[in-house]
N, C-alpha and C positions, 0 to 999 in steps of 0.2 A: 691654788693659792699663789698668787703675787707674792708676799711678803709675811713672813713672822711676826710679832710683836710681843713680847712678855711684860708682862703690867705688874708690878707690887698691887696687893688691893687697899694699903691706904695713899695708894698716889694717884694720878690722873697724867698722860700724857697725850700731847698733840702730836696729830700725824696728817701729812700730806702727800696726796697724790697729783702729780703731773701728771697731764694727758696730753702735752707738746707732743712728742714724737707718735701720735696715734691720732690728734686731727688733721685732716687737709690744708694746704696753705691757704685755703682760701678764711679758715675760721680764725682770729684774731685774738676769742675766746669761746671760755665756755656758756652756756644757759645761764641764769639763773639757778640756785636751789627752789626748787618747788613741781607739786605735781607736775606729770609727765615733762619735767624739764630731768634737769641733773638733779641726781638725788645721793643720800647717803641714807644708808641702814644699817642695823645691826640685828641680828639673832644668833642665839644662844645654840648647844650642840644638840637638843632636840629640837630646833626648828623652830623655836617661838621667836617673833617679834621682838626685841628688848630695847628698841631702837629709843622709845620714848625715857627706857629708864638710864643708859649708859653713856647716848650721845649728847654732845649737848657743843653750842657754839659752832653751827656746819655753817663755813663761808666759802663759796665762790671766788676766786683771784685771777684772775686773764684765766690761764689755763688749765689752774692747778683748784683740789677740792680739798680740802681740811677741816677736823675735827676734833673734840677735844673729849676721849672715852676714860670715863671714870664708874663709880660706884660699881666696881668690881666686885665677884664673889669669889673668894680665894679656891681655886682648884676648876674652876670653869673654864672652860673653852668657849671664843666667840667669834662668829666671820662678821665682819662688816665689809658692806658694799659699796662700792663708788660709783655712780654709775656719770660718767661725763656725757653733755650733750654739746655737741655745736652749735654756736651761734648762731652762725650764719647756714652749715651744710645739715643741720640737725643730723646726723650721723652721731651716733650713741657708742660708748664705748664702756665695757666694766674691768673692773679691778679688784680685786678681792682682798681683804688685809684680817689673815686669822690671828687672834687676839689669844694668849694664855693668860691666865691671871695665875701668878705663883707668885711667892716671898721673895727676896730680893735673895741673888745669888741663886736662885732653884727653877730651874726650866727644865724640859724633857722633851729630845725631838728624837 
């Protein structure tokens, strides 16, 4: 895992990932979001797809990928995936950002 994230499950927060310092200088930015470009996902801690129900608003920016993960269930655990593409070198890179959903003030690492 790249990074932590604790989520209240009546709020929603946005998160972003830079892939500056992990593409070539020759890339200026990223893909697109969309098939076999850059992507973002989400699945739950047995492995199911949740991506259509938690993610929502995934935008590409020069080099950075962001998301805005809500509709939490309090007490789950979730990895979401980043996956950066180059524009220009298509050279792929991922990120991995684990999500808890806990009350506000209650986390566990």
């Amino acid at each position: 895992m790249d990074t932590v994230l604790v989520v209240d499950p009546a709020s929603s927060k946005t998160y972003t990932f830079d892939f500056a310092a992990d593409l070539p200088s020759t890339d200026s930015a990223l893909s697109n979001i969309g098939a076999g470009d850059s992507t973002i996902d989400a699945f739950n801690f047995a492995g199911t797809d949740v991506g259509s129900t938690i993610l929502s608003a995934k935008t590409r920016t020069g080099k950075t990928l962001l998301v805005t993960i809500g509709a939490l269930t309090l007490g789950q655990e979730y990895r979401v995936r980043f996956v950066g593409e180059g524009a220009t070198s298509g050279q792929k890179f991922t990120k991995w950002l684990q999500v808890l959903c806990r009350n506000e003030g209650e986390a566990e690492f």
